[in-house]
N, C-alpha and C positions, 0 to 999 in steps of 0.2 A: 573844558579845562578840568573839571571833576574829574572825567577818568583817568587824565592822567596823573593826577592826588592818589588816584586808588590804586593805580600800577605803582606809583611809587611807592606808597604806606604797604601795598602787598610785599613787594620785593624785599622792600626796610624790615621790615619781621620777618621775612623768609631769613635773612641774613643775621640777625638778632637769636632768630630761633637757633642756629647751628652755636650759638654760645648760653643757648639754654638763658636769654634777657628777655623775650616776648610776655608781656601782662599775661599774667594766668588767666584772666577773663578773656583773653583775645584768642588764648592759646585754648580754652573750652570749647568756645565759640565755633576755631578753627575744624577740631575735631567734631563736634555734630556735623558742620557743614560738610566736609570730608565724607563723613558715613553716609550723606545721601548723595552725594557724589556718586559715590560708589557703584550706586547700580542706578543712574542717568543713563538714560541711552545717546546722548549726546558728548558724553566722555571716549577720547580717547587717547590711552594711555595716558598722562598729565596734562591733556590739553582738552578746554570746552571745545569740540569742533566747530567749525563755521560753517562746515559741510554737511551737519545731518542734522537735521529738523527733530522737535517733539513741538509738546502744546504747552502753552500755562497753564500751570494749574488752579489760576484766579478768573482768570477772563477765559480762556480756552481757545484763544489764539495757537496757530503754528509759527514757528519760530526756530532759528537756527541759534547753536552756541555764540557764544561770543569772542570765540578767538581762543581765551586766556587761558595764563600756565594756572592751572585747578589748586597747585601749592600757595602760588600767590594769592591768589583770588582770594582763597578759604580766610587767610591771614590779612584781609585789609576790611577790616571793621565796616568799611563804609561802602562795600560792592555788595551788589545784589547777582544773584542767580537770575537769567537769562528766562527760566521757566517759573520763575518764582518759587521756587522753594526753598527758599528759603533768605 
């Protein structure tokens, strides 16, 4: 039931954000998260792959993405990164 709170609070500020409403703090948050996005090897184009593996970077597990649109994700305060980073 959590994730789908978090898909929902993702999309809900994806939507907010096109009227420029999103908390400045969610909207910081969004952009760090974002810039490590950026060079994931599990990104592709807007979406965590499900198809390509890295590791955590706590435990050092292998691990595949989680599916998700990386816009969303970044904006819902209460998801975690798949590899932990964040």
């Amino acid at each position: 039931m959590s994730q789908i709170r978090e898909i929902i609070e993702g999309w809900a500020n994806v939507i907010k954000d096109q009227f420029d409403a999103v908390d400045p703090v969610t909207k910081q948050v969004s952009k760090r998260r974002l810039e490590l996005c950026n060079g994931c090897p599990l990104r592709q184009g807007n979406v965590c792959s499900p198809h390509i593996w890295g590791y955590d970077i706590i435990s050092g597990d292998k691990k595949v993405g989680c599916g998700c649109n990386i816009s969303a994700k970044t904006l819902s305060p209460s998801s975690r990164c798949p590899l932990s980073k964040w």
